[in-house]
C-alpha positions in Angstrom: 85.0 107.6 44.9 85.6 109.1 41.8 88.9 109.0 39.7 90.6 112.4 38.3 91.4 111.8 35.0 95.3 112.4 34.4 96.9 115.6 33.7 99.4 116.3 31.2 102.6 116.4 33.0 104.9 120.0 32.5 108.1 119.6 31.7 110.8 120.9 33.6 113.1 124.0 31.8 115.6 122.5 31.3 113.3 119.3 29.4 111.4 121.9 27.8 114.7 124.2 26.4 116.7 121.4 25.1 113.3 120.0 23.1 113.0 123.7 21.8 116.7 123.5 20.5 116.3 119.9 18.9 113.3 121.6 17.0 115.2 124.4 16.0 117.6 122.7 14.9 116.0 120.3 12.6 114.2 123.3 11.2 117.3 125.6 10.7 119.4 122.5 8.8 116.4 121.6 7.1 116.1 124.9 5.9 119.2 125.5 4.8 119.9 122.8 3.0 116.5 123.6 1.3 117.3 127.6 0.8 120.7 128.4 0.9 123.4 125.6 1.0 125.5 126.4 -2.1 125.9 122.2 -3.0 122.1 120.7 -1.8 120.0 123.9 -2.8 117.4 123.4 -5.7 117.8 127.2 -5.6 121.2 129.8 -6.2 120.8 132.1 -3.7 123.6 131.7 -1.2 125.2 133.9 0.2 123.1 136.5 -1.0 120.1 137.3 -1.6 119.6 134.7 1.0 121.4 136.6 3.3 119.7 140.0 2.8 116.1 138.4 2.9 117.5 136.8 5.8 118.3 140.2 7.8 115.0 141.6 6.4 112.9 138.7 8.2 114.7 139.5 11.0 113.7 143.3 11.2 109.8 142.3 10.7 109.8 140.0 13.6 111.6 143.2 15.7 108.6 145.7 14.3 106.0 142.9 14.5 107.0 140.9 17.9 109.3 143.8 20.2 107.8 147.0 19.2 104.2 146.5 18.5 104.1 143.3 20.9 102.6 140.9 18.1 99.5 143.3 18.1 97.0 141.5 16.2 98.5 138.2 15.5 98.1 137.4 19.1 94.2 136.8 18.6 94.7 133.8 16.4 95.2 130.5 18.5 98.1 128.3 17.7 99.3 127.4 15.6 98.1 129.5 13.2 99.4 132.4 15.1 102.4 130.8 14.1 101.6 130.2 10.6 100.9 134.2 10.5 103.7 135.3 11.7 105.9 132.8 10.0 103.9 133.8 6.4 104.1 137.4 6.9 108.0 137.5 7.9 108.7 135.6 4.7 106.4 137.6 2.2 107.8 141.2 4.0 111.6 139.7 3.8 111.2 138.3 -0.3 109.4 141.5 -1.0 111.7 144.5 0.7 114.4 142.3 -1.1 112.9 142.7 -4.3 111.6 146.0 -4.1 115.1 147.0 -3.5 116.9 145.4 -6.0 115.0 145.3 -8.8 112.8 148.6 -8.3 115.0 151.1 -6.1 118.2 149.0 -8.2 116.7 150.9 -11.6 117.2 154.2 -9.9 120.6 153.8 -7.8 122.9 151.2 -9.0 124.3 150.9 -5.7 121.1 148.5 -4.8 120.8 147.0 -8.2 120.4 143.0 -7.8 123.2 142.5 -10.9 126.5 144.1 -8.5 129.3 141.9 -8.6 129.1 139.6 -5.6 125.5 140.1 -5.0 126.7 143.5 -3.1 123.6 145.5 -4.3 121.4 142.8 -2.3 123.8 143.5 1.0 123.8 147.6 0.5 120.2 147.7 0.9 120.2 144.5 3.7 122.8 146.5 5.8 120.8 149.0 7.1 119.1 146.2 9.2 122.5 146.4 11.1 121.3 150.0 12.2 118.2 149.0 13.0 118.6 146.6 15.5 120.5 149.2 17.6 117.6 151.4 17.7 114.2 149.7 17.3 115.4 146.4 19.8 116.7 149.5 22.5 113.8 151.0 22.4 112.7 147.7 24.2 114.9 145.7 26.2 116.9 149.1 27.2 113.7 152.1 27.0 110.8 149.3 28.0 108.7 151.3 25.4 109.9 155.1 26.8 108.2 157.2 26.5 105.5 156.0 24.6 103.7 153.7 27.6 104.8 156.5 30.1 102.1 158.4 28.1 99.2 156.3 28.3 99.5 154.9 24.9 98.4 150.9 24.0 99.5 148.7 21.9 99.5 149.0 18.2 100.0 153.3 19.1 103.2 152.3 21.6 104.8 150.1 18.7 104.0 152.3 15.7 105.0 155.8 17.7 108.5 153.5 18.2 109.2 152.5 14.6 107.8 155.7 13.1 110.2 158.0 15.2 113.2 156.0 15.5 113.3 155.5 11.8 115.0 159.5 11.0 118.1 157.9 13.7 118.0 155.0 11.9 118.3 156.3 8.4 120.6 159.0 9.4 123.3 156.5 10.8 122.8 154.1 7.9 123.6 157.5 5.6 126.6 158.6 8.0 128.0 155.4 8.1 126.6 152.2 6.2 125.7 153.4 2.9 129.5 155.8 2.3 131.3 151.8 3.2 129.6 150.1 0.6 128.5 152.8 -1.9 130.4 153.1 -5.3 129.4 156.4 -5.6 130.1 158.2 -2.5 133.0 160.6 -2.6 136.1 160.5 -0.2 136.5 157.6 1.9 133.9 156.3 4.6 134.3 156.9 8.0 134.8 153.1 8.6 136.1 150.7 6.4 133.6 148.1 6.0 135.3 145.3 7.9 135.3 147.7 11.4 132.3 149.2 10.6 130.9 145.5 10.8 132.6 144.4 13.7 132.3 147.2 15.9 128.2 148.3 15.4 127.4 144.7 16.1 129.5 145.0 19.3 127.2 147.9 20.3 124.4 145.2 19.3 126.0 142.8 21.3 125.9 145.1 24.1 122.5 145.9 23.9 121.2 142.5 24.0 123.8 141.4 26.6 122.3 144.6 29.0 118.6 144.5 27.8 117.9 141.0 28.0 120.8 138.2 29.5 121.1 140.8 32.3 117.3 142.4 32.6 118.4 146.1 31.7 121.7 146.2 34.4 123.4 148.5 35.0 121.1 151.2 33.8 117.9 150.0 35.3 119.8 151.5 38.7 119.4 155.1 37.2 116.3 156.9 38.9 113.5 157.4 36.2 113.0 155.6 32.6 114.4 159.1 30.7 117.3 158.7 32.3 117.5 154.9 32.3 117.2 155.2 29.1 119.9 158.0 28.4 122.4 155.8 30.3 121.6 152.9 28.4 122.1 154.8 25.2 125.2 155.9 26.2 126.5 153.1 28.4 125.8 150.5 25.3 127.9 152.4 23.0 130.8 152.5 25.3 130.0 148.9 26.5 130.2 147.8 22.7 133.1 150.0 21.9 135.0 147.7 24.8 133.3 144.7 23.5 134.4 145.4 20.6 138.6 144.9 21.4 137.4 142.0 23.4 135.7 139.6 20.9 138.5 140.8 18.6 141.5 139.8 20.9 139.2 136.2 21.5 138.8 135.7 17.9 142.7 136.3 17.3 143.5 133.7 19.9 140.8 131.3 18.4 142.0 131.9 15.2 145.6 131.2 15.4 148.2 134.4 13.6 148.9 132.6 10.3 145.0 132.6 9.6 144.7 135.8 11.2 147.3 137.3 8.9 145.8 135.9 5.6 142.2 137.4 6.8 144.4 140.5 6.6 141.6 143.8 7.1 138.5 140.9 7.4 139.5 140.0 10.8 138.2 143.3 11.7 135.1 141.6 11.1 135.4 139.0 13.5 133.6 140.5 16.6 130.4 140.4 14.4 130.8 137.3 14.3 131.9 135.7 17.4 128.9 138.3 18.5 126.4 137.1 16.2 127.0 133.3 18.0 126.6 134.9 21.6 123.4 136.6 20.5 121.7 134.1 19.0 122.2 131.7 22.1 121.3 135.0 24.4 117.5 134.9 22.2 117.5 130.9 22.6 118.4 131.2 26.5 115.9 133.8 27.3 113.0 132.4 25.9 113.8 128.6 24.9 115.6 128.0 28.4 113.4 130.8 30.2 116.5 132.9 31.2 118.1 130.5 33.8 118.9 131.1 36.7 116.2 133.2 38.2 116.2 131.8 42.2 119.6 133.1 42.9 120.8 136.4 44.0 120.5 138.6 41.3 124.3 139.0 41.0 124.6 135.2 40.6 121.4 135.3 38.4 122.9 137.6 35.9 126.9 136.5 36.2 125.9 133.1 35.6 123.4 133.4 32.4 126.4 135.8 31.0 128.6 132.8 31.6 126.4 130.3 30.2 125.9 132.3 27.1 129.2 133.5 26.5 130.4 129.9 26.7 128.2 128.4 24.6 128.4 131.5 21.7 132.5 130.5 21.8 132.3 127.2 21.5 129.2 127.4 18.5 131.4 129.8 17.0 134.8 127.6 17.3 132.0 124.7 16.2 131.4 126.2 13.1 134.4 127.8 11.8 136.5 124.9 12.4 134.0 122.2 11.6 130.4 123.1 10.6 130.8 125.6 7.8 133.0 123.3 6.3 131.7 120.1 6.4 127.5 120.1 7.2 127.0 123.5 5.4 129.4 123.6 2.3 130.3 126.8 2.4 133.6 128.0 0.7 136.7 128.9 2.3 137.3 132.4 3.9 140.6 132.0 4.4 143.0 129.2 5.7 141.1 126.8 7.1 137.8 128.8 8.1 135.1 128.8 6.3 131.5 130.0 5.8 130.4 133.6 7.4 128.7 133.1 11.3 126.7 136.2 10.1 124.5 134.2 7.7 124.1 130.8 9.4 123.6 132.2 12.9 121.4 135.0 12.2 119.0 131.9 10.5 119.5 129.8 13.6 118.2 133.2 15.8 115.2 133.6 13.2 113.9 130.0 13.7 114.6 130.4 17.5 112.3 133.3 17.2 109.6 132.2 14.7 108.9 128.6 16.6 109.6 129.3 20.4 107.5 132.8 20.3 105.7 132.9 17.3 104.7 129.1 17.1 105.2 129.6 21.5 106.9 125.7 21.2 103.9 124.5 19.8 103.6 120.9 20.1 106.0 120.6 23.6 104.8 120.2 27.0 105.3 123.7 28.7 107.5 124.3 31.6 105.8 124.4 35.0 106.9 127.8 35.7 105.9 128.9 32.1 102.2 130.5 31.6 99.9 129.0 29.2 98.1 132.1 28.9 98.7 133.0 24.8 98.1 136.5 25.0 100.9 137.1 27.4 103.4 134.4 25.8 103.0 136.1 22.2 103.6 139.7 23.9 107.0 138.5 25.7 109.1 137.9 22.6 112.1 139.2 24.5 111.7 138.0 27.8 112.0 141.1 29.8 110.3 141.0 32.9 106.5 142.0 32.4 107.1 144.8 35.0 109.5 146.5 32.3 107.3 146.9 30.2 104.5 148.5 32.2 102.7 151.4 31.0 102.5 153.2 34.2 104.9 156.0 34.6 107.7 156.5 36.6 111.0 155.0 37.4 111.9 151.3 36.9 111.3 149.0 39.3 
């Protein structure tokens, strides 16, 4: 009789998310002590122009992994898919930064990289804050409308997305980042700064919370993807608008009133970042912990992985402001007792998340047994939308 040789054992989801978070983490502290912490750093570049290159990296891994579906860096075997991905986000992210505030800086000093407070580096770096509400829509909400409805493949589907949704994208930036921030715009922006922040990022928040933690509910129940897609347009502005108030009132209550009244206008800021928490553990559910629960009712699916991330973006955020900003990352005092900004920190945390569990695909850990090992379709999932979403066939959602 003959004797199989043994197998590799898969690990079960649960096994397999918390080994993608220690990972994760171990890379995100390493690298911030390394890049950004203001005491440990060889280098001076915290906040800012850590920050901006931070939110720049972010917005290549949206072109490169949502909208054009990794296109081309999904040939290369692990890891030096990984290694690609991971090279080009960094040279694209130190570049744009550059570019803007050293070239575009000579031409507008709004952008130049010598603005008190490193605010040129942020000018340019906020219209990343725009762009997530469009270019990620057009994927978790739109599942690539109408661009697959029309037959097209993949790099035409992902470069049809950026190249038309950049006018929208610009345009808001115009209407509403650049007048906050600008030292040269007349009359007084349509949002101060502070709400600005915490109220677009609630609209983010929405979209992610919709598009991803909840599989595109409520608007996938709109018959056809033009309207599924209008509704979702519509529906995450309100949504966000609501969330908005919400994380607000929860950060007061976290907060305490004495530190909320020395924040004074800054706590209008707040939602951004109790948000920023909840998204970065919505991206680290989805695809380190494989969306969990999927074998319930889909009511129970999607009310308890909005539970589960909700819970665990409070308490990170409660985590870090009372303890972690503070303490393991040296950052200076906000105000009171906070300190640090959840914007920076976090927004690093969801950039490794991204970078090693779909670009690198968890390289080096045993996959789940429900996971597939095929690498074409793990480097095309980066958001973990159901595969049928994001079918090119036309018609209404499934």
């Amino acid at each position: 009789m003959s004797e199989s040789l043994p197998t590799r054992r898969a690990a079960s989801w649960l096994m397999h998310g918390i080994g993608n978070l220690a990972v994760v983490l171990v890379i995100t502290f390493g690298g911030w002590y390394l890049l950004a912490d203001p005491h440990v750093s060889p280098f001076d570049l915290y906040p800012l122009p850590f920050n901006a290159a931070l939110f720049w990296a972010l917005l290549f891994v949206v072109w490169s992994g949502f909208n054009l579906e990794f296109f081309g860096f999904d040939r290369l075997r692990q890891p030096l898919r990984g290694a690609a991905i991971t090279a080009s986000t960094a040279a694209f992210a130190t570049g744009v930064t550059y570019a803007f505030a050293v070239g575009f800086g000579h031409l507008n000093a709004d952008f130049t990289a010598s603005r008190e407070g490193g605010l040129g580096y942020f000018t340019a770096a906020l219209f990343v804050l725009f762009a997530f509400s469009t270019w990620v829509l057009a994927v978790v909400n739109w599942s690539h409308w109408p661009w697959a409805d029309l037959g097209l493949k993949q790099p035409l589907v992902g470069l049809c997305e950026i190249a038309f949704l950049m006018l929208p994208t610009v345009i808001l930036y115009s209407v509403l980042g650049l007048p906050a921030v600008s030292s040269k715009t007349p009359g007084a922006p349509i949002l101060g700064l502070n709400t600005l922040l915490g109220w677009y990022y609630s609209i983010i928040v929405a979209v992610v919370v919709t598009g991803l933690t909840m599989e595109n509910w409520p608007w996938r129940q709109a018959t056809g993807r033009g309207r599924t897609a209008f509704f979702s347009l519509v529906g995450n502005v309100g949504l966000g608008s609501v969330l908005y108030f919400a994380l607000l009132g929860i950060c007061k209550l976290i907060i305490g009133p004495a530190t909320v009244a020395a924040l004074g206008d800054a706590i209008h800021q707040f939602p951004a970042q109790l948000g920023v928490c909840w998204v970065a553990w919505m991206i680290a559910w989805a695809n380190a912990f494989g969306n969990k629960p999927t074998h319930l009712g889909r009511t129970a699916n999607l009310a308890a992985r909005l539970a589960i991330t909700l819970t665990l973006g409070i308490l990170t955020f409660i985590t870090y402001y009372r303890f972690a900003a503070g303490t393991l990352l040296h950052e200076p005092v906000v105000a009171g007792n906070l300190h640090g900004n959840a914007l920076g920190f976090m927004d690093w945390f969801a950039l490794v998340t991204l970078l090693y569990v779909v670009g690198f695909d968890s390289y080096g850990l045993p996959k789940p047994a429900e996971k597939t090992t095929d690498p074409a379709t793990a480097a095309k999932a980066p958001t973990a939308v159901p595969r049928q979403e994001l079918s090119t066939s036309k018609g209404a959602e499934k």
